[in-house]
N, C-alpha and C positions, 0 to 999 in steps of 0.2 A: 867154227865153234864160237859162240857167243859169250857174254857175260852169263845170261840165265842158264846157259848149259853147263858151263864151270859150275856156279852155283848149287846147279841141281846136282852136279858131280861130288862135289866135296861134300853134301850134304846125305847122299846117297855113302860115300864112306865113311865118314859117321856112323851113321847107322850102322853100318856094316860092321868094323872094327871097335867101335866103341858102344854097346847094346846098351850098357846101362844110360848113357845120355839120350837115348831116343825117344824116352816121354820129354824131358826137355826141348829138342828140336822142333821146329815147325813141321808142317806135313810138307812133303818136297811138291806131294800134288796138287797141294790148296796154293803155296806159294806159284806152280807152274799156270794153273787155271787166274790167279788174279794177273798173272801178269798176260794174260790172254784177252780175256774177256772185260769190258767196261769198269768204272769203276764202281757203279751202281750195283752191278752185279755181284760186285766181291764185295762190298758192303751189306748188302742185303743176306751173302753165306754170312758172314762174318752174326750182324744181329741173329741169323738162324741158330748157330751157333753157341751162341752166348746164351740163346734161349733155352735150348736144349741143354745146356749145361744146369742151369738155374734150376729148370725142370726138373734134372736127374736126382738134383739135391732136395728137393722139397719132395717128391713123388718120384722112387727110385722104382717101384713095380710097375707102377702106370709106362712110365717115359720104357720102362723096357721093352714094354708089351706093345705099346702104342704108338712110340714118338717115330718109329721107321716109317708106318704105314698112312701118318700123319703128313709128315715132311713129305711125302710122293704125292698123296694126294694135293697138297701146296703147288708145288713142282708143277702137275699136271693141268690141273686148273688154273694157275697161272697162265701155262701152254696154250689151253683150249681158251682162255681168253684175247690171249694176242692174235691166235688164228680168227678168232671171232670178228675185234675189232678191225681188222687188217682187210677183212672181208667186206664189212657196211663202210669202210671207205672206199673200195672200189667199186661195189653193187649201188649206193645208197644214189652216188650222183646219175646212173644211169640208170637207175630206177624212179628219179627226179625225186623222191627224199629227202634230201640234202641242199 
């Protein structure tokens, strides 16, 4: 067992025994993903985040209705462009392209 799994332990009891501090706590699974993945990456949830907060308060019907199917579309198109770029750099030079 590690530091991040203590962590995620006592934070997971918390939760558990003490309900009322649970809007208070951090998410145990946002903290487990940033310490996974880049820092770019958990920066980039984090601005998502903060947007979608922003947004809730200024247009709390819209971000209801919309900021789920929003944020995926994001997600995905991001996706489909890394496959994309990932692609014309392996194709482009043996296509002489490049």
């Amino acid at each position: 067992m590690n530091d991040r799994d203590t962590l995620e332990t006592h934070l997971n009891c918390f939760e558990h025994f003490q309900p009322k501090l649970k809007k208070k706590l951090p998410s145990i699974t946002g903290i487990g993903i940033a310490m996974m993945v880049p820092f770019v990456y958990s920066f980039n949830m984090w601005l998502g985040a903060i947007g979608a907060w922003v947004l809730g308060k200024m247009a709390p019907k819209w971000t209801a209705a919309f900021l789920v199917v929003v944020a995926s579309g994001v997600i995905a198109g991001e996706t489909l462009m890394g496959v994309g770029v990932k692609m014309w750099q392996i194709l482009a030079p043996m296509l002489g392209l490049a």
